[in-house]
C-alpha positions in Angstrom: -3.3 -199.8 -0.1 -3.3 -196.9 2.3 -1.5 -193.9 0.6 -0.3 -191.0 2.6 0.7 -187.4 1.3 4.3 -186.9 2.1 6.3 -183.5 2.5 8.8 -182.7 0.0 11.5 -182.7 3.0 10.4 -186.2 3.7 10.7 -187.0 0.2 14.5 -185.8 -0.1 14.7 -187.6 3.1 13.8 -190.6 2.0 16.1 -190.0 -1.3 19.1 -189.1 0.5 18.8 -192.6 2.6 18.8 -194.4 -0.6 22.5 -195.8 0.0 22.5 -197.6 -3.3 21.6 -194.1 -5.1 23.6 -191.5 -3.4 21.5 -189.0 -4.3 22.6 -185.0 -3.5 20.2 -183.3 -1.5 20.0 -180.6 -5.1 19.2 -183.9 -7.3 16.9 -185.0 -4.5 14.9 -181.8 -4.5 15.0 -181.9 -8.7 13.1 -185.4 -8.4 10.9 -184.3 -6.0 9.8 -180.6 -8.1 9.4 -183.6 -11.8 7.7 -186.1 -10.0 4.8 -183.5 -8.1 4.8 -181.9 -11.7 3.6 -185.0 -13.4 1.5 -185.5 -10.5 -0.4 -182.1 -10.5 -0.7 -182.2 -14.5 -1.9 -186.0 -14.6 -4.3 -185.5 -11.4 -3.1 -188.9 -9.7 -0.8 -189.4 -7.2 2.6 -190.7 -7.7 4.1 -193.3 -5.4 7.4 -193.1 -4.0 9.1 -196.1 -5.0 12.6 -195.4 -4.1 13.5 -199.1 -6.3 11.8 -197.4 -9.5 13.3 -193.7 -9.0 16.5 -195.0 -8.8 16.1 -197.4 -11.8 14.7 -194.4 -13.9 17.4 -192.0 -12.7 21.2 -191.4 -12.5 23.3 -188.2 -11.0 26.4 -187.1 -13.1 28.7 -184.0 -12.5 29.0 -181.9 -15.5 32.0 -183.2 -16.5 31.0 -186.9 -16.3 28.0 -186.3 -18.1 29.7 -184.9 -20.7 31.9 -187.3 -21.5 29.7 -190.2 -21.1 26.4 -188.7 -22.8 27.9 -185.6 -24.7 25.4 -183.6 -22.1 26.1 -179.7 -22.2 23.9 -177.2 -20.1 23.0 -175.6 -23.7 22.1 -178.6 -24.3 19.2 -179.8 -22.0 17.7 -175.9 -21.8 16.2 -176.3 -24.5 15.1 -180.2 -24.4 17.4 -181.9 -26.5 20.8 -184.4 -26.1 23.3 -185.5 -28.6 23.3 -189.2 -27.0 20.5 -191.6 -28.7 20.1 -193.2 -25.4 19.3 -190.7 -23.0 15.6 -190.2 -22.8 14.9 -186.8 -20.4 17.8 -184.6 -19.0 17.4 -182.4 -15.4 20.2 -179.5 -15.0 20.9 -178.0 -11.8 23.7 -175.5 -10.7 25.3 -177.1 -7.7 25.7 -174.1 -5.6 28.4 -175.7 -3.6 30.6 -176.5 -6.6 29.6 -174.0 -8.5 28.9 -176.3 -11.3 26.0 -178.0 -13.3 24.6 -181.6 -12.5 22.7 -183.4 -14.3 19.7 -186.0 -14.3 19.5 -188.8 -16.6 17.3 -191.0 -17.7 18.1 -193.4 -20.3 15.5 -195.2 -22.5 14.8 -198.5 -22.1 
């Protein structure tokens, strides 16, 4: 396997292609800043696997992830949800909207 160092514009390119996911470019950008996290802390190289991101990973609008996970912005700062299936939450002020988003990924 031949891997190759991307940029974290191609990355949110590559996101934001993802039809199926419909990723925002803010939620794109989140994914990119987690996954080069775990990267640099573990020391090995994560592959983008658009299939498994978007498997791990759904985009909800405040409101939405409220009322489908009880997810508030209080909430996720400090690492906890009131839902028993979500596993990790990312918040993000849409700047557009002028609202929160959210990342969620459920446990399997």
């Amino acid at each position: 396997m031949i891997v190759r160092e991307i940029y974290e514009s191609e990355w949110i390119d590559h996101l934001l292609d993802d039809e199926l996911a419909g990723w925002s470019y803010l939620g794109a950008q989140a994914l990119y800043d987690y996954y080069w996290t775990i990267a640099i802390k573990d020391c090995k190289p994560f592959i983008l696997d658009l299939d498994f991101i978007r498997s791990e990973w759904s985009e909800y609008l405040e409101e939405d992830a409220r009322n489908r996970f009880g997810v508030e912005h209080e909430i996720t700062e400090i690492g906890l949800n009131m839902h028993p299936r979500v596993e990790e939450v990312i918040a993000f002020k849409h700047t557009d909207l002028n609202a929160w988003r959210y990342l969620i990924k459920l446990k399997r």
